[in-house]
N, C-alpha and C positions, 0 to 999 in steps of 0.2 A: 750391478745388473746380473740376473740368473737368465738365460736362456731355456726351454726346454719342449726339448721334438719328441715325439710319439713315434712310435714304428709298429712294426705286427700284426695290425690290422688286415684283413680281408673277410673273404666267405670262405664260410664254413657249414655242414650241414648240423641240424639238430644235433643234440648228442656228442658232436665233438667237442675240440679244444683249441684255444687259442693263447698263443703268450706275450702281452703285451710289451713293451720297453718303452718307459721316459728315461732319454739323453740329458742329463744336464749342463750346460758350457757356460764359462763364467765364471760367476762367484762359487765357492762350495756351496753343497746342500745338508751336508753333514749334520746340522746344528735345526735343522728344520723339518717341519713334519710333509709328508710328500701325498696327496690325495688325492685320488682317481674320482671324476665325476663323468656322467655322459648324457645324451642329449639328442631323443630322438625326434624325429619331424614332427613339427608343429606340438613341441612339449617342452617343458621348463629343464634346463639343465637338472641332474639330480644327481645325489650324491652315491657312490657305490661302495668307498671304501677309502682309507687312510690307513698311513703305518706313522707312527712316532718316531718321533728326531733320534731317539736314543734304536729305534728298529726292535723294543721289545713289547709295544702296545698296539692292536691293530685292531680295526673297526669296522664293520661293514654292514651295507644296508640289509634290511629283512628277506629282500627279493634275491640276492646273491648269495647269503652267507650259506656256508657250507659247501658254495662250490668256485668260489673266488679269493685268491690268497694273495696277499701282497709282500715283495722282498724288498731290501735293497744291501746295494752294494755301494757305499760311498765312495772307497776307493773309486773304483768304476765311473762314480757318478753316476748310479742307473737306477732307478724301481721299476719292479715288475711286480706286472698284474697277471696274476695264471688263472685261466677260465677254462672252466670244465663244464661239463655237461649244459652244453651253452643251448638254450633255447630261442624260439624268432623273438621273445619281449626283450631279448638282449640287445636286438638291432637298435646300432645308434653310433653317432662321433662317440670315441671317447676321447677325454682328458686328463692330462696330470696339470697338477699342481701345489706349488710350494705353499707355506704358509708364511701368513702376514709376521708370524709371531716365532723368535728365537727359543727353542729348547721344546717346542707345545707337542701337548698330549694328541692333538689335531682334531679334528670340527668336522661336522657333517655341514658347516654354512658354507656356501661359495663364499660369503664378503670373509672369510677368515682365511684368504687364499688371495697371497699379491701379486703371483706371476704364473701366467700359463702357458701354455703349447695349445699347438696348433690343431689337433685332435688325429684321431686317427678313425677312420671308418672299419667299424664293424657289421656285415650283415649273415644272419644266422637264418639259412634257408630250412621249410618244415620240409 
């Protein structure tokens, strides 16, 4: 069983920055791909970004890219989502989560993700 908490969340205005962390406790994550999805009211969870098990492929939606990056540190057990020039359509829970699948390149599907956390709230005042 993998565990995994969110942290970092709050408000923030337009324009700033925010730097997320998924905690992972448990089994390692090392071997698995770690992907950020979020989920604002009254809207379908969506995807926003992924990094690959090996930490050298990374992915992210059309609405973030170029100002959202994702790390991780296995040692640590941690990914981080760094958000920049965050706007109010960023408001929303976010999520990490593991993938279903050992060694993967990672997924923009939710169903390709077998354990998540709790989410963390993000709200981006204009």
């Amino acid at each position: 069983q993998v565990q995994l908490l969110e942290s970092g969340g709050g408000l923030v205005q337009a324009g700033g920055s925010l730097r997320l962390s998924c905690t992972a406790s448990g089994r390692p994550i090392n071997d698995y791909a770690i992907g950020w999805f979020r989920q604002a009211p009254g809207k379908e969870r969506e995807f926003v970004g992924v990094i690959s098990s090996s930490g050298t492929i990374t992915d992210y939606s059309e609405s973030v890219s170029g100002r959202f990056s994702i790390s991780r540190d296995d040692v640590k057990k941690m990914v981080y989502l760094q958000m920049n020039s965050l706007k109010p359509e960023d408001t929303a829970v976010y999520f990490c989560a593991r993938s279903q699948n050992i060694w993967s390149p990672g997924s923009r599907l939710v169903a390709a993700y077998a354990y998540w956390g709790q989410g963390t709230q993000v709200t981006v005042s204009s």
